[in-house]
C-alpha positions as CSV (number, residue, x, y, z in Angstrom):
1,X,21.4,19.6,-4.2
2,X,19.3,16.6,-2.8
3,X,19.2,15.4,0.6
4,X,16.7,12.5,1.8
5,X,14.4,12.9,4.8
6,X,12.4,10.2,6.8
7,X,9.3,11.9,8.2
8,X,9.0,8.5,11.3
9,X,11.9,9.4,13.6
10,X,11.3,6.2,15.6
11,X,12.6,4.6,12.8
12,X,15.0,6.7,11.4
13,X,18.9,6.0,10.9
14,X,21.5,7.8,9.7
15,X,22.3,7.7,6.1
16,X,24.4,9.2,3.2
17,X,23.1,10.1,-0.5
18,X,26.1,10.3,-2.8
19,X,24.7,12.2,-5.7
20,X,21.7,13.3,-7.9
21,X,20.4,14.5,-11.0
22,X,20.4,17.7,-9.4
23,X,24.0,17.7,-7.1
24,X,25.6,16.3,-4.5
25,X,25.0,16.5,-0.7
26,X,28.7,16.5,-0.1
27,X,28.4,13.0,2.3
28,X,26.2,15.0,4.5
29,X,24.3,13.0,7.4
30,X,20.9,12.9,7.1
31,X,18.4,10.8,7.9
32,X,15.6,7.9,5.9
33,X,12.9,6.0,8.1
34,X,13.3,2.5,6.6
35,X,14.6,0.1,4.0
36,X,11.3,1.0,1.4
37,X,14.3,3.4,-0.5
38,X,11.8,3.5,-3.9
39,X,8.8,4.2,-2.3
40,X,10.2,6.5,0.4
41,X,12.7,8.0,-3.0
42,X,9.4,9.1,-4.8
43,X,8.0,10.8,-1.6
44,X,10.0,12.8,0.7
45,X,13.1,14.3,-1.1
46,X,13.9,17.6,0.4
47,X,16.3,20.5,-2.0
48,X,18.4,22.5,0.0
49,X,21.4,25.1,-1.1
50,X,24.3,24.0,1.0
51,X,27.8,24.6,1.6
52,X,30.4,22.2,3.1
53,X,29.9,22.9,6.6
54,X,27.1,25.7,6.4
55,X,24.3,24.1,6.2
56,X,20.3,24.9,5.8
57,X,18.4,25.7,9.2
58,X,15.4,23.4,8.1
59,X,17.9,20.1,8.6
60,X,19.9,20.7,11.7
61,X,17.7,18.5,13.7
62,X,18.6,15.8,11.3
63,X,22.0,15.5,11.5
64,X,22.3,14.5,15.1
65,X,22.8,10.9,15.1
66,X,19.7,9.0,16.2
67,X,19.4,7.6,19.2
68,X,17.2,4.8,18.0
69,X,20.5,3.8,16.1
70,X,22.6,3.7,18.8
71,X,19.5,1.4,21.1
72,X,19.4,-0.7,17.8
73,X,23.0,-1.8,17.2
74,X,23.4,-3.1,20.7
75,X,20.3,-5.8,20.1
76,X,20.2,-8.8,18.9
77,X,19.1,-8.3,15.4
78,X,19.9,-11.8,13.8
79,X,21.8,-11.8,11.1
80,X,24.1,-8.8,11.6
81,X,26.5,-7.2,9.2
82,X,29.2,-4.5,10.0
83,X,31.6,-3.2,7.9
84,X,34.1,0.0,9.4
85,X,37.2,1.2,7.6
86,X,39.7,4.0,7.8
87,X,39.3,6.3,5.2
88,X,41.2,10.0,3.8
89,X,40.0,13.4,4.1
90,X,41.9,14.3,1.3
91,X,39.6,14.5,-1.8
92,X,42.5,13.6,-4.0
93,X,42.7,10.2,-2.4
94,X,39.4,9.6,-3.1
95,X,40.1,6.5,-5.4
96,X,41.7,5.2,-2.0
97,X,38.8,5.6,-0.7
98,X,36.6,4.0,-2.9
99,X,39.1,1.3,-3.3
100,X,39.1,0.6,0.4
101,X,35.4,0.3,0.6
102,X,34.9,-2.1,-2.7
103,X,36.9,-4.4,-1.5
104,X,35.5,-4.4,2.0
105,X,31.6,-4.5,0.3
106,X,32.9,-7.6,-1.7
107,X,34.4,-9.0,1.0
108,X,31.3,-8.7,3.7
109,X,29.1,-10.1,-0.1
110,X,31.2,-13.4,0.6
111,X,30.6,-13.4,4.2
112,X,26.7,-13.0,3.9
113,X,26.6,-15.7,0.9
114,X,28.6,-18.1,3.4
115,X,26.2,-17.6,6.6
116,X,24.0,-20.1,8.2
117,X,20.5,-18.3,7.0
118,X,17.7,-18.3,4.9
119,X,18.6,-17.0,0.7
120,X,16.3,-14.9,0.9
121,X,17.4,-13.1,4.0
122,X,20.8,-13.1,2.6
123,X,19.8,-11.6,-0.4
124,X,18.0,-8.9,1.3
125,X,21.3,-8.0,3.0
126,X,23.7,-7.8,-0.1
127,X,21.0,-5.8,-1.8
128,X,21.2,-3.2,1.5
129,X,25.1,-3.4,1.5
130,X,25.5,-2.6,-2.3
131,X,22.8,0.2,-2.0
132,X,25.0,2.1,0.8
133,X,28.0,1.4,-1.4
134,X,26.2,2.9,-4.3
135,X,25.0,6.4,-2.1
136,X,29.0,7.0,-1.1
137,X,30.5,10.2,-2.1
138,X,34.4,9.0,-1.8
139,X,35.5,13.0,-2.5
140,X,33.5,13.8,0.7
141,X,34.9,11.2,3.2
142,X,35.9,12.0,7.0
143,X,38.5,9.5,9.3
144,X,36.5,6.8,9.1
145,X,33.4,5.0,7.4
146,X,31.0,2.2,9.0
147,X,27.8,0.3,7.7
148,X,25.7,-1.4,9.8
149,X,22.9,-3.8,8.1
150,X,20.5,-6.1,9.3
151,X,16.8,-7.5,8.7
152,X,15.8,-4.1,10.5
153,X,18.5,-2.1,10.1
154,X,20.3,-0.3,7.5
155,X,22.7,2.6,7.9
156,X,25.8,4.2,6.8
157,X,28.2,6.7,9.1
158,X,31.3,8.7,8.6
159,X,33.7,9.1,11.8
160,X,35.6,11.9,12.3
161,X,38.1,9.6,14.1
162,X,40.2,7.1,13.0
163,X,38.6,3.4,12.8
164,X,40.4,0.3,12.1
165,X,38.9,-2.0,9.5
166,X,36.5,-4.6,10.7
167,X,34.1,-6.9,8.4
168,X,32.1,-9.5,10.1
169,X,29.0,-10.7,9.8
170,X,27.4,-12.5,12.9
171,X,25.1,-12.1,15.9
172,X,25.7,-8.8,16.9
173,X,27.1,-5.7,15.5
174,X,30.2,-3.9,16.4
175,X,29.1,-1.4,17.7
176,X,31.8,0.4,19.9
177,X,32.5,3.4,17.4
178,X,28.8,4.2,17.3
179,X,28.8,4.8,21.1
180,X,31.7,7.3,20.8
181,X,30.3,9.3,17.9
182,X,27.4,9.8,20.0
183,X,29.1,11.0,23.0
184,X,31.1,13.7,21.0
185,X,28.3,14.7,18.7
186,X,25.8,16.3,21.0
187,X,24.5,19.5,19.7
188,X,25.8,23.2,21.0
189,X,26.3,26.4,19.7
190,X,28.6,28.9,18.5
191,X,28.5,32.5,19.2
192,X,31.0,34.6,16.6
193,X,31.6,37.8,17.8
194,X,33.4,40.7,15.9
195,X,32.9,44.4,15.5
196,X,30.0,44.5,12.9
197,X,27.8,41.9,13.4
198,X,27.5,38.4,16.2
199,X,25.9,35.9,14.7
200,X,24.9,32.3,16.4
201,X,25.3,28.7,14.7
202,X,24.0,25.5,15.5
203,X,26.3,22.9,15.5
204,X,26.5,19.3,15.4
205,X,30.0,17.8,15.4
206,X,31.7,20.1,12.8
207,X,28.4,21.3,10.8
208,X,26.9,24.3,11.3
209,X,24.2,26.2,11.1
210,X,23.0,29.7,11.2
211,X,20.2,30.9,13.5
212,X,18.5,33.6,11.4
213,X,15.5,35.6,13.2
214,X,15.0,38.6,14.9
215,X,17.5,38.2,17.6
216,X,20.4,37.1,15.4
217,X,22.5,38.2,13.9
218,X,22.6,41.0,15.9
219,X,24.4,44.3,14.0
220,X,26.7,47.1,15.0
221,X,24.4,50.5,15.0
222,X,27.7,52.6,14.4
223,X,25.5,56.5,14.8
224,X,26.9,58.7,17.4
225,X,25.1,61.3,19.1
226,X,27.5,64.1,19.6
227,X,27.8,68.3,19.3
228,X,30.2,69.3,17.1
229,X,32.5,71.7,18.6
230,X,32.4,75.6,18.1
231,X,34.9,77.2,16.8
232,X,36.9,79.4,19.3
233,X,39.9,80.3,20.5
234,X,41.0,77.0,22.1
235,X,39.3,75.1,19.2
236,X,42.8,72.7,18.8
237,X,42.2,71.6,22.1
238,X,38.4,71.2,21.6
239,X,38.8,69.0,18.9
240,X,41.1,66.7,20.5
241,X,38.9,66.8,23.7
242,X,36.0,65.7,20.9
243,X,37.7,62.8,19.8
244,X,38.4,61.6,23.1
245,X,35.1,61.8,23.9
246,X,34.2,60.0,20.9
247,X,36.4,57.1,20.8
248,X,35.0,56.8,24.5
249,X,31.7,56.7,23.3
250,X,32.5,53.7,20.2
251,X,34.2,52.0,23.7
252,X,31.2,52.2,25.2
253,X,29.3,51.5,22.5
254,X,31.0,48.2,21.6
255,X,31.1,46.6,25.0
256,X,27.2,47.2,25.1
257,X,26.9,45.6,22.0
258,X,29.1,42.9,22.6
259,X,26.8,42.3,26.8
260,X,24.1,42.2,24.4
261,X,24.6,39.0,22.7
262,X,25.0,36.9,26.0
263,X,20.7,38.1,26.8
264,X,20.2,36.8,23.5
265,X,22.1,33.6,23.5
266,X,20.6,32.7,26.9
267,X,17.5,32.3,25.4
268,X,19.1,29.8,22.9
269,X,20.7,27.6,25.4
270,X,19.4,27.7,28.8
271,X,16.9,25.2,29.3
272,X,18.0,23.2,26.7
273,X,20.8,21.1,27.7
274,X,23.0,22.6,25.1
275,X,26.3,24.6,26.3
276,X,28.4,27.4,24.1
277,X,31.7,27.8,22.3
278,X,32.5,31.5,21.6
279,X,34.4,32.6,18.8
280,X,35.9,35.9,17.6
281,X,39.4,37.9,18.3
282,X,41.3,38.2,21.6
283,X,40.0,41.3,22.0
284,X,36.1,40.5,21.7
285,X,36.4,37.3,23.5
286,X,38.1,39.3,26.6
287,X,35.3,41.7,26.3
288,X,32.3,39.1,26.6
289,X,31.1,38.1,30.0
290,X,28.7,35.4,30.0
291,X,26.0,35.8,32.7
292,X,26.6,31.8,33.0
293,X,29.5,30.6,32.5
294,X,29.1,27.3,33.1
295,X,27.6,26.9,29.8
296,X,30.0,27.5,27.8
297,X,32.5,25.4,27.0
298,X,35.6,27.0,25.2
299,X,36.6,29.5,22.9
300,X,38.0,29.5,19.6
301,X,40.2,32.8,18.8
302,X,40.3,34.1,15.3
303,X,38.7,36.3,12.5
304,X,36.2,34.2,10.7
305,X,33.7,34.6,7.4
306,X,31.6,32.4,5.4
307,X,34.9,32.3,3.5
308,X,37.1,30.3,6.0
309,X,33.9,28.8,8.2
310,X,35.1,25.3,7.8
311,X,37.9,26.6,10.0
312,X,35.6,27.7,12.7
313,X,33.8,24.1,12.2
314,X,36.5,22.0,13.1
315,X,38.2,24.1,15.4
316,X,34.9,24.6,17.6
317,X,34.1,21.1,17.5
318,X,37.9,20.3,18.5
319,X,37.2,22.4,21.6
320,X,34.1,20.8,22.7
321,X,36.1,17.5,22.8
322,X,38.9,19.4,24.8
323,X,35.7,20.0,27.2
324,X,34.2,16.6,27.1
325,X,37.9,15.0,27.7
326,X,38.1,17.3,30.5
327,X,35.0,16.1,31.8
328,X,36.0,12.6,32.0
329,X,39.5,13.3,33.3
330,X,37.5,15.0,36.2
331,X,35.5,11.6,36.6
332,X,38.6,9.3,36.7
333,X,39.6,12.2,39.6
334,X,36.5,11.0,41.4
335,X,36.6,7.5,40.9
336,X,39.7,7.7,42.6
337,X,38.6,9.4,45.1
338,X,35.6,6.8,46.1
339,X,38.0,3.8,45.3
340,X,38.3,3.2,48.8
341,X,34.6,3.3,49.5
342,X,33.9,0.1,47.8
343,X,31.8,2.4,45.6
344,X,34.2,1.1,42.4
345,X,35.1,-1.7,40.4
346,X,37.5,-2.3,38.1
347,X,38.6,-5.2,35.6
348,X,36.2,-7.1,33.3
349,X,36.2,-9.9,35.7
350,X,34.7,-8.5,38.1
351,X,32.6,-6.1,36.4
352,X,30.5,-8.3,34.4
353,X,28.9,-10.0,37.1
354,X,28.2,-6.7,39.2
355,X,26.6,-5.0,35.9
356,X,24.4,-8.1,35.9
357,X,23.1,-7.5,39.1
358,X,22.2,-3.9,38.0
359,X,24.5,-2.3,40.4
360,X,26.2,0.1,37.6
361,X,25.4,3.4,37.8
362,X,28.0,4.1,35.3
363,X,30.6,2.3,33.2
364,X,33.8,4.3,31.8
365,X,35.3,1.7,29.5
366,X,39.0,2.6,27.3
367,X,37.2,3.3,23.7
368,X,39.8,0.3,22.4
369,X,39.9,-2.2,25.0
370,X,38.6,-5.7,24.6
371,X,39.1,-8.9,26.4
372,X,38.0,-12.0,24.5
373,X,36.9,-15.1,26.1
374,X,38.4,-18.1,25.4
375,X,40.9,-16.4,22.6
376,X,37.1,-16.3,20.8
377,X,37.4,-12.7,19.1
378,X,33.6,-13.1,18.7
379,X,33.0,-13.1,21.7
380,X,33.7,-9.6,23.9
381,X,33.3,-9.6,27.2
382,X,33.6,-6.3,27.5
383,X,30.8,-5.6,24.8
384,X,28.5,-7.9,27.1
385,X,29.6,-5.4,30.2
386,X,28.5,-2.2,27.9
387,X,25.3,-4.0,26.8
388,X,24.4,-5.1,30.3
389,X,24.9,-1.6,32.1
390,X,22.6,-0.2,29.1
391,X,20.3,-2.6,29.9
392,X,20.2,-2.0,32.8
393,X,19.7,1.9,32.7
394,X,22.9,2.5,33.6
395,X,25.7,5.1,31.6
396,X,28.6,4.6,29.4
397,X,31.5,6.7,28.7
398,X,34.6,6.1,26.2
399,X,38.2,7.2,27.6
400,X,41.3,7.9,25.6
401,X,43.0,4.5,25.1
402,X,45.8,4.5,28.9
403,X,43.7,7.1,30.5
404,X,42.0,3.9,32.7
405,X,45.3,2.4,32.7
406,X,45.7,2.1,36.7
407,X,42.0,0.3,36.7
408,X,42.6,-2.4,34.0
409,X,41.3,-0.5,31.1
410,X,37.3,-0.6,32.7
411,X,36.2,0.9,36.1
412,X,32.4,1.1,37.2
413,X,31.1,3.6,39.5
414,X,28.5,1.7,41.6
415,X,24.9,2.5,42.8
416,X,25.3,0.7,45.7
């Protein structure tokens, strides 16, 4: 199985190989450095054994989403051409799938060939759309697809959340869902716990993969030092003393091999920005004390193998939403509370000329709202806001479409 890796990261965007002589990469992120695909083909292809969610160590750091991508799509780039659509999980509606994206690729074709700009620029784009068409695995599709092409650009995305279809080709890109894949596709880790063995995954979104070294995994020793008892005259109730003491001793035993993975995983996470989700049965999970709690950020409860770890996949990755969605419930809960210290605005109005003035420190925005000026759909005015606090090194957050209900759909936490 084939996967294609740009060695320039400053130019790098994500992309998707559909197939090759030798497999498939199963729609798997990774990531190419430019638009030169023959030249770049020929001389950095990378073969790695992988699974659907387990992946190879060597490629973890290439399947978080670039953050030159996500500077890039908010630029004027020209001629700009985005194409998102829902899509199925289900690989037996994969022909939907496909469907769904021809028609959108021929449809985006027409909408290049009618734009004001030179042929040859125009040509260069259809050539880029039809190559991101041609590298789509339609069996290995998420909740969404997006392409996003310019004279610079070129990528391709799967969301794991639901997208409604847009196809336009103008001055900017659409770039709204690419913002809020990157705020819930941060790295972490998982720590699986059970009786034999821990073992720690990266993870990015809901791909994994498995740190293998000499700290993990980490195995049960299961060798008990003990006396056996001599035989004697109360030797029933030496025995049963015996096996008290033993089953004492595996107690014991367990919960120090269980404090032992939280030294080990410390040196995996602290430091590095990255938080935890831990992941085993009741029991195990009751038993681990983190030193830090803070960093980790839920727990997933089951038994779990390499034969079911697509289930630990989505479910971790379902709980670090549950923690970022709690994080920015707990921001609206301060906004309110500075409401009345003319530390916060809300409306697009308002906001647009305040982020202008550079005043934003950050902008939480509902991940669906827009307000169009002059019922012009090309033109957003809450795109410009986003752009504008970026631009001016402020933040920006995604809620949960009413969660900013009370504030107009867009509140901004001012500097000053």
């Amino acid at each position: 199985m084939i996967a294609v890796i740009g060695a320039d990261i400053n130019n790098s965007v994500l992309f998707d190989i559909k197939r090759h002589e030798n497999g498939s990469c199963g729609g798997l992120p990774v990531i190419i450095t430019n638009y030169l695909f023959p030249t770049f083909y020929r001389r950095l292809i990378l073969k790695m054994k992988m699974t659907s969610n387990l992946k190879n160590n060597n490629t973890m750091h290439h399947l978080m989403l670039d953050p030159d991508l996500v500077s890039k799509v908010t630029k004027d780039n020209g001629l700009c051409v985005t194409l998102q659509i829902p899509t199925r999980r289900d690989p037996s509606a994969w022909e939907e799938n496909d469907l769904s994206l021809r028609l959108a690729v021929n449809e985006v074709t027409e909408l290049i060939e009618k734009a004001r700009a030179p042929e040859k620029l125009k040509k260069d784009l259809s050539n880029k759309v039809n190559v991101l068409y041609e590298s789509v695995d339609p069996k290995q599709a998420l909740d969404g697809m997006g392409m996003y092409v310019s004279a610079e650009l070129s990528a391709l995305l799967r969301f794991p959340f639901t997208v409604k279809k847009e196809v336009e080709v103008g001055k900017y890109f659409k770039f709204r869902n690419v913002f809020y894949l990157q705020q819930y596709t941060e790295p972490y880790k998982i720590l699986l716990l059970s009786k034999k063995m821990i073992r720690l995954f990266s993870a990015v979104g809901n791909v994994l993969v498995e740190e293998k070294n000499e700290d993990f995994p980490l195995l049960y020793n299961e060798e008990y030092e003990y006396s056996r008892p001599a035989l004697g005259n109360s030797y029933g109730y030496t025995m049963k003393s015996f096996e008290k003491d033993k089953s004492l001793m595996q107690s014991q035993r367990m919960n120090a091999f269980i404090r032992s993975a939280d030294a080990q995983v410390q040196k995996y996470i602290s430091g590095t920005g990255q938080k935890a989700i831990l992941a085993g049965s009741a029991e195990l999970l009751h038993e681990f004390q983190p030193s830090n709690p803070e960093l980790i950020m839920g727990s997933v409860t089951g038994s779990f193998t390499d034969r079911n770890m697509h289930v630990l996949a989505e479910n971790a990755w379902y709980a670090v939403k549950e923690h970022k969605d709690a994080n920015i419930n707990a921001l609206i809960g301060t906004i309110r509370e500075l409401r009345n210290r003319a530390l916060v605005i809300s409306g697009a109005d308002d906001s647009y000329a305040v982020a202008k003035e550079g005043r934003a420190q950050f902008l939480l925005v509902d991940k669906n709202y827009h307000y169009y000026v002059s019922n012009d759909e090309k033109h957003d005015l809450v795109d410009n806001i986003i752009t504008t606090v970026l631009e001016k090194n402020g933040e920006v957050m995604f809620a949960e479409p009413g969660a900013l209900k009370e504030y107009d759909h867009l509140v901004m936490k001012l500097r000053y």
